[in-house]
N, C-alpha and C positions, 0 to 999 in steps of 0.2 A: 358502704354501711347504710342498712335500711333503721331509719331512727323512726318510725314508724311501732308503733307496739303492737304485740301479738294480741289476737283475743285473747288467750291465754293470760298475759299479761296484765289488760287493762281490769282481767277478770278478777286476778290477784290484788291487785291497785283497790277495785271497789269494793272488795271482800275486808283488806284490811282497813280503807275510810271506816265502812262500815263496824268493826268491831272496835275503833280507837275512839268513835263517835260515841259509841254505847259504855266502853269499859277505860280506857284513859282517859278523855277529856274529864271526867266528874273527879278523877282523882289529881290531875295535873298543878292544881293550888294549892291544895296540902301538900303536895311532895315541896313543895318553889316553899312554902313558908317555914314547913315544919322540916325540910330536909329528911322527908319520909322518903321510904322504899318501896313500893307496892310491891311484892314480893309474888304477893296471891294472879296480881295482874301478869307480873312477868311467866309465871307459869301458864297461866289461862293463854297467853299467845303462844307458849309453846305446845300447849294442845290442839293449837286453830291449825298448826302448822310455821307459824310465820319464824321462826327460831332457827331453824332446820331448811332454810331455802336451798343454801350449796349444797349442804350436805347427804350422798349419794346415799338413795332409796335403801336400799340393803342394811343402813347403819341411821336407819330411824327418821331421815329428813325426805324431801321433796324432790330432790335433784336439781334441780334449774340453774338458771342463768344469773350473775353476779348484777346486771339490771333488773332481774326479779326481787335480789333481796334488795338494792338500793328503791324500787320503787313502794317497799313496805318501810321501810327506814323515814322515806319522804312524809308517807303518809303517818307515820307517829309521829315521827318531830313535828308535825302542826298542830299539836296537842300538846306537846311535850316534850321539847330536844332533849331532855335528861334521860328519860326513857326511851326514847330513840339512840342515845350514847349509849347505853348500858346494853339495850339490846345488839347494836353491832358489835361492841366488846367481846360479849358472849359468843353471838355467830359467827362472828369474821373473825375479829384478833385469835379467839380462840378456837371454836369449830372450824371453822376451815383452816384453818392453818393446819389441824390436826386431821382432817382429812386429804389434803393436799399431801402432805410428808409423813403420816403414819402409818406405823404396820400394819396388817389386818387386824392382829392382836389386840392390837392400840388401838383404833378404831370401835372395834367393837365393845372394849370394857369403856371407854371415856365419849363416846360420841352422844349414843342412846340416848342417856339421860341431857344431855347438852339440846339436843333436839324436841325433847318432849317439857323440857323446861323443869326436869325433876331438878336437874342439880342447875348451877349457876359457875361460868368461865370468864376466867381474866386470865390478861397476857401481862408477865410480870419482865419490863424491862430497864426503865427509868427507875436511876437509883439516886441520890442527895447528890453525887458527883458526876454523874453521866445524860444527861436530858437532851439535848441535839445531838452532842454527842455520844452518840447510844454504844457504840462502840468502842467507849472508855473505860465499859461499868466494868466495877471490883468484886462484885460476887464471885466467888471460889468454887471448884466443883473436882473434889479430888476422888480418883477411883481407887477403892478397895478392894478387892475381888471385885465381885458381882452384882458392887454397886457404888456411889456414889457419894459424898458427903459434902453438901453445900451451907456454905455459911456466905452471911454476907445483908444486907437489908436492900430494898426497892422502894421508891415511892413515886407518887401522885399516879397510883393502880387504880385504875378504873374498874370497878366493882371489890375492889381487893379485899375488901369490908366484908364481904358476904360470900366470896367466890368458892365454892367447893373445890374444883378443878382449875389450876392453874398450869399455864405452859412459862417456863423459866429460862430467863438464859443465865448464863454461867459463864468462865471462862473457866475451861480447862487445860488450857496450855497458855498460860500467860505471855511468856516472852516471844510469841506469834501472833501479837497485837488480833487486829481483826479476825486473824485464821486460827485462833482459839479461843474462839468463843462454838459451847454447846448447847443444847436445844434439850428441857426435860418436863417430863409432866408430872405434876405432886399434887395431891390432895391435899384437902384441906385439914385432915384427921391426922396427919404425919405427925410423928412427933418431934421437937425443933420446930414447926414452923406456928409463926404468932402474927395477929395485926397488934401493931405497937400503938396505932392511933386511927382515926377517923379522922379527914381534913373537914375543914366548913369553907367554904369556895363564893365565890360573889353568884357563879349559876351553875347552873346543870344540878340545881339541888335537888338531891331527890336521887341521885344518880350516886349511890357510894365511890367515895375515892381514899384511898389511904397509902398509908406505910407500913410497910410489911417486913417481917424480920424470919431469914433462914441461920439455926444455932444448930449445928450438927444435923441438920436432915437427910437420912439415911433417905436414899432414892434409887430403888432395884435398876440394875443399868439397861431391862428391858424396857425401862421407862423415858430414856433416851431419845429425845426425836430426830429421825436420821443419824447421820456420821454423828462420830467423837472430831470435834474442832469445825463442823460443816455449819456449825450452827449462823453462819453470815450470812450463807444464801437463803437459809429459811425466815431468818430478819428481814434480809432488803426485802426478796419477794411479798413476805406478809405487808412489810409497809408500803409496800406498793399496791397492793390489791386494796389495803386498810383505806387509803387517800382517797381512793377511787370512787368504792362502796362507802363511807364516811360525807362525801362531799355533799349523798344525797340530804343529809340532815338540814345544813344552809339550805337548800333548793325547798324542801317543807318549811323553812321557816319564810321564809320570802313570799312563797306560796301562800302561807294565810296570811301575813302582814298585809298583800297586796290586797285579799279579798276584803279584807276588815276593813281597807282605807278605800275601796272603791266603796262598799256599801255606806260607809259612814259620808261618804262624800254626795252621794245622791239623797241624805235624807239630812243633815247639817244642815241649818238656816243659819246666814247671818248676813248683816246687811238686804236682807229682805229677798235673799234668794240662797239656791242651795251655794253651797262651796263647791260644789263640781263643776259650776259654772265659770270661778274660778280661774286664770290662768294659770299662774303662779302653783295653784294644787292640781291643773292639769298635768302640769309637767314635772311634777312629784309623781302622777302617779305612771306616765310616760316612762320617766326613767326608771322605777321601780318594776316596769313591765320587763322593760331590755335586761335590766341588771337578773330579774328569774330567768326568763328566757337562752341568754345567753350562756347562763352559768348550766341551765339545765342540760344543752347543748354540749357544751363541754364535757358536764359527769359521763351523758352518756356516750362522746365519743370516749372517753378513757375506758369506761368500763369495756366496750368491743375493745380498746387497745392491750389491759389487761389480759383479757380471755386470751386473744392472740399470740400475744409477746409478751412474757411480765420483765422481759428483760429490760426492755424500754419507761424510763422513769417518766421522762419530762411528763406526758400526757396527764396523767394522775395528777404529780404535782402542778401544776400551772391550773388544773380543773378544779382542788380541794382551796389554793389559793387564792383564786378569783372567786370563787363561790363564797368563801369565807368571807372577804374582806366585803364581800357583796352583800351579804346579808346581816352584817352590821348594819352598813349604809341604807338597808335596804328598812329595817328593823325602826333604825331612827327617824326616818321621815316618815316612817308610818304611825310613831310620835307624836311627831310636829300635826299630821294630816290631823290627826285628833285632838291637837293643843292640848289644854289642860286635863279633860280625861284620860288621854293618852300617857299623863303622867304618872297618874292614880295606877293603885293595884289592884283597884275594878277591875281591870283588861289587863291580858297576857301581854302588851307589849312592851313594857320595862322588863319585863320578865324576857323577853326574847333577845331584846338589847343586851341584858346582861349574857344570856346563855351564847349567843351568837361568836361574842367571843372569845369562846373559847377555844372557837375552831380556826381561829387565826394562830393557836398556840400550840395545839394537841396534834399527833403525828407530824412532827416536826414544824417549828416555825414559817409562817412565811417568810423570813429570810432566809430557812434553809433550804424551803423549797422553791426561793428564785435560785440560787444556788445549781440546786439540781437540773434544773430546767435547761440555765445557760451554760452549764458544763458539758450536760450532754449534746446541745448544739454544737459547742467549738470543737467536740473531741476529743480527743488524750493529749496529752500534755498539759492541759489548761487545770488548774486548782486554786 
């Protein structure tokens, strides 16, 4: 695996510094304070392209590599991990997922606008009784002829607040636990379907999350993603690509925490020199080096493992894991490096502490994805 970036690549990388420098950082504090939506911004990225990274040329997006769109994900989360959440939501949970397993049909009526940022995609699976285990939920999806009728509610939907196009799972053959659950795409205009609330979250403000309720929503069964009951292998699969492309968010937050606390530390007087002088804040920012470093290494060996095998869990999980739990660690001492500024809402970094973790909690805990990681070392039999 050459971890080396393409021109291509690093062209994409500067292209979107570049537009998050100019169009989300100015708005990145009002979203944190006021749990605003930029709406207008999320569109404007899906004009530049950056929306549309997987999703293949023909159905409105760019084509590329699952490291292309993790290395624009990186570059917003350092502006803003809530808009960097919202934005994988839309491309990964939903867009790809929907390019990966949709018909041409499907593809073409739901992808377009996903890509160009007209409309807005959530993946609707966490419901008040099903969270790690995703595989529990009670949403109903009974067929009537030629189409569907799902009742049931979902929560803590990321973008759920706002999403035009949603992909839903269901179970429609219940007493086949995991092997009846379905995969379907409903819009937002359906009728039966309602957000019941808007959550308020300690971060990622600014990034809609809510609770969503399906009451009779009739859903044509061309709208169906893959098989009747197949709907587990489009789950695992998407949460394994999700872990992967996700984990870059941590790796941009790290990424400016460290920048912020190197420059703060070359220009900080106290005791009559700088603090970079420092031991003590050398080796804060030493370890804050390792801790990006490493984790970055990781995403991007998962992401080639993804592309290759999505059979293969552990890599993802153990990369969105560490990165995670990294860029808390990483978030707080970049805190401390700042003492009492650092505390202030001057500076993004309370703000990043908070938003950091949440990626300890969203696609699966990291208890469930040490879990994963050690199961699939030992094998079959081991649970």
């Amino acid at each position: 695996m050459d971890l080396a970036l393409s021109d291509e690549e690093r062209e994409l990388k500067e292209a979107a510094r570049r537009f998050v420098r100019k169009e989300v950082a100015p708005v990145a504090d009002r979203m944190d304070r006021e749990d605003y939506f930029p709406r207008d911004v999320l569109h404007r990225l899906g004009e530049q392209g950056f929306l549309g990274i997987t999703i293949p040329t023909e159905w409105g997006g760019l084509g590329l590599s699952y490291l292309a769109q993790a290395l624009v994900l990186e570059e917003i989360a350092r502006a803003s991990p809530a808009l960097a959440l919202t934005a994988g939501a839309h491309s990964n949970l939903f867009g790809d997922n929907v390019a990966r397993n949709g018909t041409d049909a499907q593809r073409s009526a739901f992808l377009p606008p996903i890509a160009s940022g007209a409309a807005i995609g959530a993946l609707a699976l966490t419901e008040p009784g099903a969270g790690s285990d995703a595989v529990s939920l009670r949403t109903r999806a009974e067929r009537h002829g030629d189409h569907y009728v799902l009742n049931g509610t979902k929560q803590f939907i990321t973008n759920g607040p706002v999403a035009d196009e949603l992909l839903v799972y269901a179970k429609t053959a219940p007493e086949k636990g995991a092997h009846g659950i379905s995969a379907f795409l409903v819009r937002r205009e359906t009728a039966g379907f309602s957000v019941a609330r808007k959550l308020d979250k300690m971060g990622m403000r600014g990034s809609p999350t809510g609770e969503l309720v399906f009451h009779d929503v009739e859903v044509p069964a061309d709208q169906r993603l893959g098989e009747e009951n197949g709907g587990v292998g489009i789950l695992m699969g998407g949460l394994n690509v999700e872990r992967a492309v996700l984990a870059a968010i941590p790796v941009g937050i790290m990424a400016e925490c460290l920048e912020r606390s190197v420059a703060y530390a070359r220009e900080r007087e106290q005791f009559g020199q700088k603090i970079g002088h420092f031991e003590l804040v050398q080796a804060k920012l030493a370890n804050m080096y390792t801790d990006l470093e490493a984790s970055r290494l990781l995403v991007y060996a998962a992401l080639h493992r993804v592309t290759e095998d999505r059979r293969s869990l552990r890599a993802s999980a153990a990369a969105l894991t560490f990165a995670s739990e990294a860029s808390t660690r990483v978030a707080l001492e970049a805190v401390q490096v700042h003492g009492g500024m650092g505390y202030m809402r001057d500076l993004p970094l309370e703000r990043m502490v908070r938003d950091a973790k949440l990626l300890e909690i969203g696609a699966g805990t990291s208890e469930i994805r040490r879990l994963i990681v050690a199961r699939e070392l030992l094998g079959p039999g081991f649970s």
